[in-house]
OpenMM code with the backbone's topology and positions (N, CA, C; nanometers):
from openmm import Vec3, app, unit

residues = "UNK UNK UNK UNK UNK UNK UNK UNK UNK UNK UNK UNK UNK UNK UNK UNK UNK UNK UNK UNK UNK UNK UNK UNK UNK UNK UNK UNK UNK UNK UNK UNK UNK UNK UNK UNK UNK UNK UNK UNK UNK UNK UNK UNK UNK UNK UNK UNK UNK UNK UNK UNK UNK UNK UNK UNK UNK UNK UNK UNK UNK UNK UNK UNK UNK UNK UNK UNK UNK UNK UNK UNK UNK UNK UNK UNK UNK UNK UNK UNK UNK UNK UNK UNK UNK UNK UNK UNK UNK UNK UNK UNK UNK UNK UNK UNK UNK UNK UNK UNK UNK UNK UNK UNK UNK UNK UNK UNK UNK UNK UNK UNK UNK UNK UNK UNK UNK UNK UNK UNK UNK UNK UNK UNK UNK UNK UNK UNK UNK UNK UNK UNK UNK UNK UNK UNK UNK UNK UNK UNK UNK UNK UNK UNK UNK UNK UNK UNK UNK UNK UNK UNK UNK UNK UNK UNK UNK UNK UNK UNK UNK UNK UNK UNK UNK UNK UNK UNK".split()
positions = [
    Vec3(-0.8512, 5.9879, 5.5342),
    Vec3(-0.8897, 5.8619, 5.4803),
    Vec3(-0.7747, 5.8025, 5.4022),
    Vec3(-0.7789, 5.7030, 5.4535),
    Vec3(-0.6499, 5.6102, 5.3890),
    Vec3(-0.6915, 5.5359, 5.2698),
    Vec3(-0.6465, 5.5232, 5.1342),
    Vec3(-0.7057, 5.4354, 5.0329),
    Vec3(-0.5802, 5.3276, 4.9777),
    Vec3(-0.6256, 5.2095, 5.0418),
    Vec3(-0.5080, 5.1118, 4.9528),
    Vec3(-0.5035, 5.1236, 4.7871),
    Vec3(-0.3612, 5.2082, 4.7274),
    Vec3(-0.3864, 5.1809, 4.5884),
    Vec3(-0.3197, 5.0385, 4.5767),
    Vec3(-0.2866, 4.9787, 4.6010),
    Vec3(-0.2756, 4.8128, 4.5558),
    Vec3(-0.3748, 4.7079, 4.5224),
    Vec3(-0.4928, 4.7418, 4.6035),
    Vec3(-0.5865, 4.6588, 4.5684),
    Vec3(-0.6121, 4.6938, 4.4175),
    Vec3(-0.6524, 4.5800, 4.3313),
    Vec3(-0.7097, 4.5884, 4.2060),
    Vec3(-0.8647, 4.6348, 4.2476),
    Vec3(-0.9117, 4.6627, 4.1331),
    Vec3(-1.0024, 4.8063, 4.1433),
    Vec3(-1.1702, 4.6549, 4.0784),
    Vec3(-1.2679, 4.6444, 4.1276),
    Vec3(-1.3466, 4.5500, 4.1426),
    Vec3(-1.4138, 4.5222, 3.9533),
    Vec3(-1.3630, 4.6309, 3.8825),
    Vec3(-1.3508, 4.5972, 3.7227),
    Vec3(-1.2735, 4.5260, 3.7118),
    Vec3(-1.1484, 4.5383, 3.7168),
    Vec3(-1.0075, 4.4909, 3.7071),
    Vec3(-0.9986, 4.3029, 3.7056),
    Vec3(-1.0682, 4.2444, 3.8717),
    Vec3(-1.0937, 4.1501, 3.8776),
    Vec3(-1.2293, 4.0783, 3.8057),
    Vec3(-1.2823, 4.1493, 3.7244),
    Vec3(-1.3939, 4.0871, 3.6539),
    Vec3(-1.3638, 4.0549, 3.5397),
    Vec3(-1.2257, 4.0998, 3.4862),
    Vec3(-1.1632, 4.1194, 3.2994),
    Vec3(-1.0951, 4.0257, 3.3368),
    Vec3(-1.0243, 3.9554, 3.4262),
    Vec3(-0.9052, 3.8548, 3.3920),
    Vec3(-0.9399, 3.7101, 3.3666),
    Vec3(-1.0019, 3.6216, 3.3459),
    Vec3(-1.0964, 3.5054, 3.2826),
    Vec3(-1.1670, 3.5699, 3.1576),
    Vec3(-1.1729, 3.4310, 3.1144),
    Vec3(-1.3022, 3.3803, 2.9709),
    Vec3(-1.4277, 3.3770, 3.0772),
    Vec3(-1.5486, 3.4360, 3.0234),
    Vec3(-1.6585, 3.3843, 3.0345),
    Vec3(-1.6539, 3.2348, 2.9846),
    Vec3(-1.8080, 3.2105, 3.0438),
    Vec3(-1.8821, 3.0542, 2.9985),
    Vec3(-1.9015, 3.0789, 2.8870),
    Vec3(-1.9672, 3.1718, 2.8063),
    Vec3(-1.9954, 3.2016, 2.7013),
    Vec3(-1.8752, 3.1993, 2.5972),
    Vec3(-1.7734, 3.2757, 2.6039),
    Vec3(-1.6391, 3.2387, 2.5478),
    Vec3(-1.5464, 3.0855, 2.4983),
    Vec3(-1.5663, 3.0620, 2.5693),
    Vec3(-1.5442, 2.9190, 2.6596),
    Vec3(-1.6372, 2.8740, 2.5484),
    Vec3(-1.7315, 2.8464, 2.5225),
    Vec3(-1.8024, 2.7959, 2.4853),
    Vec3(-1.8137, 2.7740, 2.3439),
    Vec3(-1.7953, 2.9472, 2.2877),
    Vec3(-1.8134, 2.9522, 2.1444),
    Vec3(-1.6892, 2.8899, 2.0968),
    Vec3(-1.5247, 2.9161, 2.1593),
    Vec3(-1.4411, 2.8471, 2.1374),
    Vec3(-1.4342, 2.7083, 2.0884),
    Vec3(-1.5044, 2.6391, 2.2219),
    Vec3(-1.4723, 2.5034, 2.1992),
    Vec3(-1.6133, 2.4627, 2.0495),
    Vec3(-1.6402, 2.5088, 2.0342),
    Vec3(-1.7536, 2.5094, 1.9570),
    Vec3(-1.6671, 2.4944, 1.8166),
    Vec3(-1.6276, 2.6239, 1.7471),
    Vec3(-1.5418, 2.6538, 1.6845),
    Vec3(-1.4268, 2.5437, 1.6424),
    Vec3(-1.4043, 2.5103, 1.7424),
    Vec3(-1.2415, 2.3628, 1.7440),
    Vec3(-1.3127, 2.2455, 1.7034),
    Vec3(-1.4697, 2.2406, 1.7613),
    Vec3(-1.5082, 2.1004, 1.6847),
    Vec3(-1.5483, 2.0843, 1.5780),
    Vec3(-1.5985, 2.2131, 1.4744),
    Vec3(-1.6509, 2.2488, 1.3843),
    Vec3(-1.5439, 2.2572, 1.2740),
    Vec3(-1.3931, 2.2974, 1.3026),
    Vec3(-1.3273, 2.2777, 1.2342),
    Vec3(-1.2094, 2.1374, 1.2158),
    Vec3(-1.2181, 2.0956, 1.3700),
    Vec3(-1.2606, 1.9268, 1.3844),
    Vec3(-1.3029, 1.8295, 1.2665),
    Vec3(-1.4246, 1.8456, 1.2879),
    Vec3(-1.5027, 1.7538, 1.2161),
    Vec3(-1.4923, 1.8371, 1.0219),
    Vec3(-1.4699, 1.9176, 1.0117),
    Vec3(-1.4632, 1.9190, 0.8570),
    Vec3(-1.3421, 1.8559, 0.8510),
    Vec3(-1.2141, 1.8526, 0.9020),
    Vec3(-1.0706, 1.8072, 0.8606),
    Vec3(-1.0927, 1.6862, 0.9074),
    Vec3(-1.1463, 1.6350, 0.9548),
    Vec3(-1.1533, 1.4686, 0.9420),
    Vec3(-1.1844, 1.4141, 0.8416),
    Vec3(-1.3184, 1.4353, 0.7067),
    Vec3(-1.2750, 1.3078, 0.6212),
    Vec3(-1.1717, 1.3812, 0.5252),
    Vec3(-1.0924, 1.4756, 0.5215),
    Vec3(-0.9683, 1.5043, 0.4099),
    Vec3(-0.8841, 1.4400, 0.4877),
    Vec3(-0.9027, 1.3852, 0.5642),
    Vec3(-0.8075, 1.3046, 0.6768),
    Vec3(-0.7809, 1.1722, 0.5960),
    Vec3(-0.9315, 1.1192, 0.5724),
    Vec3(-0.9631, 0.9624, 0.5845),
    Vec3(-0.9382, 1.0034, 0.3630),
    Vec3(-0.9443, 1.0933, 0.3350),
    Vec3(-0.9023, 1.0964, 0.1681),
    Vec3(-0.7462, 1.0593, 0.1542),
    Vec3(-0.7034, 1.1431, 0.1951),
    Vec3(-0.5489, 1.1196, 0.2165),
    Vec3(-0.5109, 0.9944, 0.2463),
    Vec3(-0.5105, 0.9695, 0.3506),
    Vec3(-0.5213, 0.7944, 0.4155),
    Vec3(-0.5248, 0.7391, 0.2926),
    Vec3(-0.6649, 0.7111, 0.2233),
    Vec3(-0.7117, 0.6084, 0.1365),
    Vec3(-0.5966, 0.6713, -0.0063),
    Vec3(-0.5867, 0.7864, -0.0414),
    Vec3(-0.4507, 0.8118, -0.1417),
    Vec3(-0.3296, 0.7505, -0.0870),
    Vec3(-0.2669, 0.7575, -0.0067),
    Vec3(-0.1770, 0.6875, -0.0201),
    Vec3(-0.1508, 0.5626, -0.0150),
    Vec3(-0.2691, 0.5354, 0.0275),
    Vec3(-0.2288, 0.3442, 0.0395),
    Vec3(-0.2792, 0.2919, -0.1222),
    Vec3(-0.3243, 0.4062, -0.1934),
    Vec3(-0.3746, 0.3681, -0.3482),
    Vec3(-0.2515, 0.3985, -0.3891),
    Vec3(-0.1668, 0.4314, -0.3898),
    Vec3(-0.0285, 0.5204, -0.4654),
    Vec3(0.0603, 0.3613, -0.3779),
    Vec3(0.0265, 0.3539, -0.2641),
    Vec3(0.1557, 0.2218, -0.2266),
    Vec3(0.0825, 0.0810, -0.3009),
    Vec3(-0.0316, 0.0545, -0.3710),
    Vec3(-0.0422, -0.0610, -0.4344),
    Vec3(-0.0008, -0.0244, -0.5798),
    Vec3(-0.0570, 0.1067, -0.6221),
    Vec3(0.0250, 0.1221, -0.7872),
    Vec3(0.1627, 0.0559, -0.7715),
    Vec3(0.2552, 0.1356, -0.6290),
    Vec3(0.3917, 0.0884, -0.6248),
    Vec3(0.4269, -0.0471, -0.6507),
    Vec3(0.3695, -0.1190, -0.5744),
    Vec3(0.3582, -0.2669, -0.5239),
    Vec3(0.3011, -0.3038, -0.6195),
    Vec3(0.2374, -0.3252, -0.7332),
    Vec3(0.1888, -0.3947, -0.8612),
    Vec3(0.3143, -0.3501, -0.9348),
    Vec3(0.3778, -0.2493, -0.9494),
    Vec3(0.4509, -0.1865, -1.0726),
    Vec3(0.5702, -0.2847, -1.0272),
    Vec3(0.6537, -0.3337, -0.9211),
    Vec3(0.7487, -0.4060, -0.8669),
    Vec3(0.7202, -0.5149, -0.8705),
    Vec3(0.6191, -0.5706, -0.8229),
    Vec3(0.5876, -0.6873, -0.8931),
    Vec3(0.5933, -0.7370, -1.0223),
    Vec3(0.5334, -0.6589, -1.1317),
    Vec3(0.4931, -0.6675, -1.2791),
    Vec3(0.6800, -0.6719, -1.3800),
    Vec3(0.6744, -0.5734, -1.2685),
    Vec3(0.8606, -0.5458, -1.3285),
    Vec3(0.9516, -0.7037, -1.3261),
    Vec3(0.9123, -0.7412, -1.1547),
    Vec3(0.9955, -0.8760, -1.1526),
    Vec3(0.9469, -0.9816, -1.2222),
    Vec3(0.8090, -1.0061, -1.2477),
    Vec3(0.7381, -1.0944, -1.3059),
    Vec3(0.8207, -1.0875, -1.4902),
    Vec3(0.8213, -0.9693, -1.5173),
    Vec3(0.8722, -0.9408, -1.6363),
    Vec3(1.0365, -0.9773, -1.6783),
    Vec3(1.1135, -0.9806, -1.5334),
    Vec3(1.2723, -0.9488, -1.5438),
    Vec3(1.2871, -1.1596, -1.5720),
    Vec3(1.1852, -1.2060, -1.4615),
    Vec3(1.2251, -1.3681, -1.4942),
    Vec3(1.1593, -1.4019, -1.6329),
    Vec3(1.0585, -1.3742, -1.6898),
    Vec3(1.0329, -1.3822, -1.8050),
    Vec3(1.1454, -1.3800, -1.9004),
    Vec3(1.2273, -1.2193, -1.9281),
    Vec3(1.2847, -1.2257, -1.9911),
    Vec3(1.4501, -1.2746, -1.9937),
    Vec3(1.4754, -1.3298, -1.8538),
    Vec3(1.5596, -1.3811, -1.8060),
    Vec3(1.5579, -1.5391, -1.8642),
    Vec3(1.4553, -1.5941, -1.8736),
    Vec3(1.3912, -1.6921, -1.9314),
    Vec3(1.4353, -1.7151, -2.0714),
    Vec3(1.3534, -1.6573, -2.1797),
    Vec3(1.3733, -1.6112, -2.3263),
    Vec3(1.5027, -1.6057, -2.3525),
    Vec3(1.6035, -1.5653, -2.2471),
    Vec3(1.7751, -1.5235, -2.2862),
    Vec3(1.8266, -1.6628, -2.2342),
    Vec3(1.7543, -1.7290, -2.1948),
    Vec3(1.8193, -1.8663, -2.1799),
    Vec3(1.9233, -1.8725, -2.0620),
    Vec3(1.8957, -1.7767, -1.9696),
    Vec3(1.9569, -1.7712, -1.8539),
    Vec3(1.8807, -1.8420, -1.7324),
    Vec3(1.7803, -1.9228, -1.7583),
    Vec3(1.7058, -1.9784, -1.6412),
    Vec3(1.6635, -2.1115, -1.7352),
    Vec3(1.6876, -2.2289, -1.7244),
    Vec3(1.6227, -2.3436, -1.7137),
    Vec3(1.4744, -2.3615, -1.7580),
    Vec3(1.4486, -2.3924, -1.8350),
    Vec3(1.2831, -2.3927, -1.8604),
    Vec3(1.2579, -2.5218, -1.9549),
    Vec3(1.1229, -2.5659, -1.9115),
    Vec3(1.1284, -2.6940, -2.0361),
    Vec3(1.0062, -2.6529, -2.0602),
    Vec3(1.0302, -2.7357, -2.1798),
    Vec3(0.9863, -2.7085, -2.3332),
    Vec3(0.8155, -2.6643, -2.3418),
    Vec3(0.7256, -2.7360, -2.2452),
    Vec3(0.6032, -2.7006, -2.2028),
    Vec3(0.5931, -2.5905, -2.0743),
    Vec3(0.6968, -2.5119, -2.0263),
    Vec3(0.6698, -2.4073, -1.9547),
    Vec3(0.6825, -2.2822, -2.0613),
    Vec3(0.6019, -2.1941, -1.9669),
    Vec3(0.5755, -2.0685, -2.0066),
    Vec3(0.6886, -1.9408, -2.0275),
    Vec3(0.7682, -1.9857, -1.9031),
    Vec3(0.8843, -1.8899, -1.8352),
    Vec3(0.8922, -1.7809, -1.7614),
    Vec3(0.7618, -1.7912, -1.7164),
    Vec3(0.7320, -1.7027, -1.5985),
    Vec3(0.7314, -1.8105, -1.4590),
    Vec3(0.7329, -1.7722, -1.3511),
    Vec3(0.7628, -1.8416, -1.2427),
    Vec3(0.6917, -1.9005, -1.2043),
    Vec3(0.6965, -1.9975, -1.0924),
    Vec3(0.5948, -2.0915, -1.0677),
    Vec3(0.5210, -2.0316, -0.9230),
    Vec3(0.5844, -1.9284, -0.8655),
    Vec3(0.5070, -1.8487, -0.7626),
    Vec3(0.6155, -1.7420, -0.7610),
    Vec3(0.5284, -1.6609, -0.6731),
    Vec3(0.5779, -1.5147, -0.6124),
    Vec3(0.7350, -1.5354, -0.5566),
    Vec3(0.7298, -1.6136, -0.4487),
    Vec3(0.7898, -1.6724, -0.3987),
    Vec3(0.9512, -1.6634, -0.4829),
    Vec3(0.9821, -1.7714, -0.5991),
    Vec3(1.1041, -1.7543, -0.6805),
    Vec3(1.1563, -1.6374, -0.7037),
    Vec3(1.0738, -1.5348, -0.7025),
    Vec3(1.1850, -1.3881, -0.7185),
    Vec3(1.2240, -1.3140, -0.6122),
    Vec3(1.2510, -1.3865, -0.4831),
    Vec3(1.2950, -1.3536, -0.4272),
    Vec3(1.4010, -1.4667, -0.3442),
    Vec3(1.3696, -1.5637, -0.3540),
    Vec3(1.4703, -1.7034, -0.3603),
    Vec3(1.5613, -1.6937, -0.4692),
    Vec3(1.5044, -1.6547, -0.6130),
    Vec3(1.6707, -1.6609, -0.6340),
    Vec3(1.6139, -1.8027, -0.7493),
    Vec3(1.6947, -1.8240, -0.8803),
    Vec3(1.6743, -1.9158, -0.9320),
    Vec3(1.8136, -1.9419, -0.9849),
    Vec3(1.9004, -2.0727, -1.0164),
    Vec3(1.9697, -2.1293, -1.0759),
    Vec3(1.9986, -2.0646, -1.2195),
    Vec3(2.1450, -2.0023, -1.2094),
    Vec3(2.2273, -1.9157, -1.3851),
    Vec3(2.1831, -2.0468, -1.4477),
    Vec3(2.1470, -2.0459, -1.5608),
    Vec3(2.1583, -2.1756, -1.6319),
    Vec3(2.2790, -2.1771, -1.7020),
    Vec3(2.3747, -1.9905, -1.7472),
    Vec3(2.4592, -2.0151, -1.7833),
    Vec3(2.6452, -2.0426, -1.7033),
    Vec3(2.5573, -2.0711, -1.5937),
    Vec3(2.6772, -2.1384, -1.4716),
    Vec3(2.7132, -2.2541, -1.4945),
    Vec3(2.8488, -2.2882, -1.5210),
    Vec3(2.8803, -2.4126, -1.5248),
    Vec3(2.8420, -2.4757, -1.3922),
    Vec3(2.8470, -2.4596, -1.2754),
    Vec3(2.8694, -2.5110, -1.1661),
    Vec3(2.7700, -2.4990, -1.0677),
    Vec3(2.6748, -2.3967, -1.1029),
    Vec3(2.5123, -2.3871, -1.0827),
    Vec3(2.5279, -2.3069, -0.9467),
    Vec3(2.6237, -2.2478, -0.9411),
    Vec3(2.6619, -2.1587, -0.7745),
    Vec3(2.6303, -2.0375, -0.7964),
    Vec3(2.6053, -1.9877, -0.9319),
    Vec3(2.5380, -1.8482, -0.9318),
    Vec3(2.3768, -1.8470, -0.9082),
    Vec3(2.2757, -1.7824, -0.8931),
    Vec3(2.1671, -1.7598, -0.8597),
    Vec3(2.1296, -1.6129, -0.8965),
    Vec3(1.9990, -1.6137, -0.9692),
    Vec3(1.9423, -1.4955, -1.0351),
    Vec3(1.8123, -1.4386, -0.9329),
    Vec3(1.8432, -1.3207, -0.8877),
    Vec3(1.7181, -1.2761, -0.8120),
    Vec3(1.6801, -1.1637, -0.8694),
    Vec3(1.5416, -1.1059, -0.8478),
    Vec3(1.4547, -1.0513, -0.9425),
    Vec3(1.3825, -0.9643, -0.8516),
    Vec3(1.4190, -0.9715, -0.7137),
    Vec3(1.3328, -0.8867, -0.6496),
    Vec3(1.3752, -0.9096, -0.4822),
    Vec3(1.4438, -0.8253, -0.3709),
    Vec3(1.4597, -0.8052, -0.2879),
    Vec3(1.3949, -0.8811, -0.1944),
    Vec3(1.2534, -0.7988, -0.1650),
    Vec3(1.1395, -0.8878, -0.0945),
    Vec3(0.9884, -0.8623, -0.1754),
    Vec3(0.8788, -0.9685, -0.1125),
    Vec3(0.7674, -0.9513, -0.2127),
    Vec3(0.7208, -0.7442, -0.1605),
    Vec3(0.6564, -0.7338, -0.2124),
    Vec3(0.6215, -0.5936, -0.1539),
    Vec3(0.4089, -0.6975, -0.1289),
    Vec3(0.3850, -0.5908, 0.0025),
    Vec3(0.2498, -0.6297, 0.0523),
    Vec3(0.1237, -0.5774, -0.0625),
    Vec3(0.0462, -0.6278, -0.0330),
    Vec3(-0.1016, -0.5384, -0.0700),
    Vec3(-0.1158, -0.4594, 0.0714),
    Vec3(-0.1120, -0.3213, 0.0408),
    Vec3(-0.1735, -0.2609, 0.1391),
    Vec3(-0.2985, -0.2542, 0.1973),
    Vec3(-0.3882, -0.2892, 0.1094),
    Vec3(-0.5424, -0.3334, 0.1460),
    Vec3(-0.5290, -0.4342, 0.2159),
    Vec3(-0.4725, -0.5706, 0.2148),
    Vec3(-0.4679, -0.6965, 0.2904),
    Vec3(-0.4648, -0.6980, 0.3984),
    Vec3(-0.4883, -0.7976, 0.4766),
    Vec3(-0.4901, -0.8339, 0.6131),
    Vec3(-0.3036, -0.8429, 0.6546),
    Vec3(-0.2823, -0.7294, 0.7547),
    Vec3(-0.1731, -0.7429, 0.7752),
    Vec3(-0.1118, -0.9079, 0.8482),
    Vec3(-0.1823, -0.9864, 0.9029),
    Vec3(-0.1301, -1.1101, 0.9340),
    Vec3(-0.0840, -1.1892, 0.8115),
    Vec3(-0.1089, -1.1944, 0.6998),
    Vec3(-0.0846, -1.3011, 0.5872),
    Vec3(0.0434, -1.2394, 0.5832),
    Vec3(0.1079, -1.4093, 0.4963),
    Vec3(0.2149, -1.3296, 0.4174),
    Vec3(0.2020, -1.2624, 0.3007),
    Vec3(0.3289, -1.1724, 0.2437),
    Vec3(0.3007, -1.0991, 0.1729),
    Vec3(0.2432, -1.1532, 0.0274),
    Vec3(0.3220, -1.3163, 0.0160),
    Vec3(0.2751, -1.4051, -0.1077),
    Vec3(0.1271, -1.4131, -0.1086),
    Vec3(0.0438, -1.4017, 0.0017),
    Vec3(-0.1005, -1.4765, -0.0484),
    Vec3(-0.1564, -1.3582, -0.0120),
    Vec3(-0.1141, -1.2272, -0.0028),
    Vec3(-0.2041, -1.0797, 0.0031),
    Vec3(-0.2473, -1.0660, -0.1341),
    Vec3(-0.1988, -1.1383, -0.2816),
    Vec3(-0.2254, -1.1152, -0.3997),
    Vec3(-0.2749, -1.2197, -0.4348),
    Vec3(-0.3807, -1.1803, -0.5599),
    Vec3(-0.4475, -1.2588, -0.6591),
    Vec3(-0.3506, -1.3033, -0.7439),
    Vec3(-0.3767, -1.3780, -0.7852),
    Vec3(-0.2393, -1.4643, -0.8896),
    Vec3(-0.3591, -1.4544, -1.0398),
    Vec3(-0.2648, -1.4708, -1.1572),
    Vec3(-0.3549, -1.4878, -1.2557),
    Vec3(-0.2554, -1.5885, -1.3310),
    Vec3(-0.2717, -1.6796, -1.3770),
    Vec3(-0.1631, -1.8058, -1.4680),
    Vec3(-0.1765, -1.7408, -1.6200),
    Vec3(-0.0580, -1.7823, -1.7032),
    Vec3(-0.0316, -1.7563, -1.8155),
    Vec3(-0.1110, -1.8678, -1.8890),
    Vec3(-0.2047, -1.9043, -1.8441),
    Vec3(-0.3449, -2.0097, -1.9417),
    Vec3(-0.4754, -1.9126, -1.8486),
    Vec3(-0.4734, -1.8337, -1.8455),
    Vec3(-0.5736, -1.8050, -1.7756),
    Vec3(-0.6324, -1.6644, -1.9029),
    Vec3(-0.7526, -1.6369, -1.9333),
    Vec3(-0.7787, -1.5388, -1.9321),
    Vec3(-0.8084, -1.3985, -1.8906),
    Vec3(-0.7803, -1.2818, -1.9527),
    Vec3(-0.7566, -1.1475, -1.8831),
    Vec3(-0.9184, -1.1310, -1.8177),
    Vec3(-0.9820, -1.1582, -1.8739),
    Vec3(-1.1504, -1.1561, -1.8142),
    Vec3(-1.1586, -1.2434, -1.6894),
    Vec3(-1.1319, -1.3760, -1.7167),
    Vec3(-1.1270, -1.4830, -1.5650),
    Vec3(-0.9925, -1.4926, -1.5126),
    Vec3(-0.9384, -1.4232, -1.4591),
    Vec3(-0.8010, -1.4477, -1.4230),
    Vec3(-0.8275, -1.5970, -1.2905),
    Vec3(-0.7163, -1.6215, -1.2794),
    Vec3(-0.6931, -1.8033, -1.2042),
    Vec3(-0.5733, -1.8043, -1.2149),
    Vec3(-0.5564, -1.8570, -1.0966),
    Vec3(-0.4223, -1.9161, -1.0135),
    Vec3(-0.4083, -2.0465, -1.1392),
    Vec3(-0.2802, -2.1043, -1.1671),
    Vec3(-0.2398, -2.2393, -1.2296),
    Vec3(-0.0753, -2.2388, -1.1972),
    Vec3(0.0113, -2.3035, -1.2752),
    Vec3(0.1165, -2.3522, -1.2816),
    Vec3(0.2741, -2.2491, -1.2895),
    Vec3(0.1904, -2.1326, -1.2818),
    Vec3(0.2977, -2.0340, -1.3051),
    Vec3(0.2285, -1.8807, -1.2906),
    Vec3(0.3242, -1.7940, -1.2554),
    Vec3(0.2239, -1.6693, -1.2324),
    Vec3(0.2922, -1.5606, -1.3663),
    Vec3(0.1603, -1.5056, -1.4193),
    Vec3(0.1664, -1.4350, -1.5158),
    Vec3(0.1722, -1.2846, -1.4714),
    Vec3(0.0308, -1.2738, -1.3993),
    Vec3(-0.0018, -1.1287, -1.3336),
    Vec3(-0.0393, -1.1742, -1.1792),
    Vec3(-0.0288, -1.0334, -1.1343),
    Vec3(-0.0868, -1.0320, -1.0004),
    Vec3(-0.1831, -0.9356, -0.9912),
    Vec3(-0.2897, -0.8976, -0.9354),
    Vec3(-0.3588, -0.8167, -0.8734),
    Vec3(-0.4094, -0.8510, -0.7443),
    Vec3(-0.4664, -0.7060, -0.6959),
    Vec3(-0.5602, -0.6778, -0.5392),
    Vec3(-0.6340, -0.7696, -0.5645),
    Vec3(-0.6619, -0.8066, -0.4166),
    Vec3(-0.7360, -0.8931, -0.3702),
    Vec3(-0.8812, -0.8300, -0.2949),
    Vec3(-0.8410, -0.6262, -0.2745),
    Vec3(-0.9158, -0.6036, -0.2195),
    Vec3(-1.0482, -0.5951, -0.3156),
    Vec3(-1.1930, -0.5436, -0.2578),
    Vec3(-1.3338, -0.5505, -0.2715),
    Vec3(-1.3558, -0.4184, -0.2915),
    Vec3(-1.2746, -0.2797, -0.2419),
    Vec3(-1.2831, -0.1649, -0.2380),
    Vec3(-1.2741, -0.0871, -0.4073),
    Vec3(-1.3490, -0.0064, -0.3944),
    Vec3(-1.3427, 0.0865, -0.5227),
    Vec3(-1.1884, 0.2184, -0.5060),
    Vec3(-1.1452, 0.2697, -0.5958),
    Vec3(-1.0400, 0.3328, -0.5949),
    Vec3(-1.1025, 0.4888, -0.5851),
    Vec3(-1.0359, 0.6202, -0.5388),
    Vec3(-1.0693, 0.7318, -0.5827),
    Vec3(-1.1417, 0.7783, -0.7282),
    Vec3(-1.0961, 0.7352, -0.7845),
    Vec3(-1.1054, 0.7400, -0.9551),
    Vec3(-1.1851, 0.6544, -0.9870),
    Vec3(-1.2922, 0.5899, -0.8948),
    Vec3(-1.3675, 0.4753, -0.9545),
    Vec3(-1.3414, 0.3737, -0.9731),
    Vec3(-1.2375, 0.3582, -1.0108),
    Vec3(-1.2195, 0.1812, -1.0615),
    Vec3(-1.1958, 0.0957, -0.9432),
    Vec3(-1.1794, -0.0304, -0.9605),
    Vec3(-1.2091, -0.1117, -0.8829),
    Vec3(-1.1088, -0.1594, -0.8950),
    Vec3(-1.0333, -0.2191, -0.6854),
    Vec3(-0.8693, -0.2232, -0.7019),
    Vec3(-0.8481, -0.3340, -0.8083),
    Vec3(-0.9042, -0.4473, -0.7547),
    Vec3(-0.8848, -0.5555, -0.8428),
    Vec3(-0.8854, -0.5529, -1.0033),
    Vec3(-0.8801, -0.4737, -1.0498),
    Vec3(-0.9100, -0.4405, -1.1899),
    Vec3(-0.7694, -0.3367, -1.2308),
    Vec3(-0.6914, -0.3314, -1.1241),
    Vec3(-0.5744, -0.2489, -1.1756),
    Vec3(-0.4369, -0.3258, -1.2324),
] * unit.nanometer
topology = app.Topology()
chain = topology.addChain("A")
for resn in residues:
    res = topology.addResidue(resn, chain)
    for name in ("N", "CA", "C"):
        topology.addAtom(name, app.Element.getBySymbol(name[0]), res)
């Protein structure tokens, strides 16, 4: 009697695959740990775009502050009934007239580009992604007027920490 030892032995071919059952608990397993790492997904997400408006208010507030005191030093033009904060977003990044230039060819800038609200509708520009508040305005009713004092979110959303963006 002749016996092929080459053939695999009819165990042999029953061990090399996953069962259905395998198969199964697996994919089971991948969605289960799936679905828990999805909302530390959507936490993260919402942290950093809270950490890029701190940014984006603090750069703002800074430039809002640099023409102010650019103002006060008598390096910018101001009459006698302005405030000396700017008349939009806009000027600190245009650039305003040295007042102490004889020849008015120097120009004072205060800020690169506006930085966005990350909450905003990415189509706007970056000027009207923010709430404006005027230096006649109160900290309770903030309002747009003749010059911008502060800026804040425009968004409706609450922050990690509770507070509410618009209130930062």
């Amino acid at each position: 009697m002749s016996t092929c030892s080459d053939a695999p032995s009819p165990r042999l071919q029953r061990q090399r695959g996953f069962t259905l059952v395998e198969m199964l608990v697996v994919v089971t397993l991948v969605g289960i740990l799936a679905a828990a790492a999805q909302p530390l997904g959507v936490w993260v997400h919402k942290r950093q775009r809270e950490a890029e408006l701190r940014h984006a208010l603090r750069t703002l507030r800074d430039g809002l502050d640099a023409y102010h005191r650019a103002a006060r030093e008598g390096r910018i033009a101001v009459k006698a009934d302005d405030s000396g904060y700017p008349p939009d977003l806009d000027a600190l990044v245009r650039g305003v007239p040295d007042a102490r230039d004889p020849q008015n060819a120097k120009r004072l800038y205060f800020l690169r580009r506006l930085p966005r609200d990350p909450f905003a509708d990415p189509g706007l520009p970056a000027a009207q992604t923010w709430a404006l508040r005027s230096h006649d305005s109160p900290p309770e009713a903030p309002a747009p007027g003749r010059d911008v004092f502060d800026v804040h979110s425009r968004a409706e959303g609450t922050a990690i920490d509770g507070t509410r963006y618009r209130d930062w």
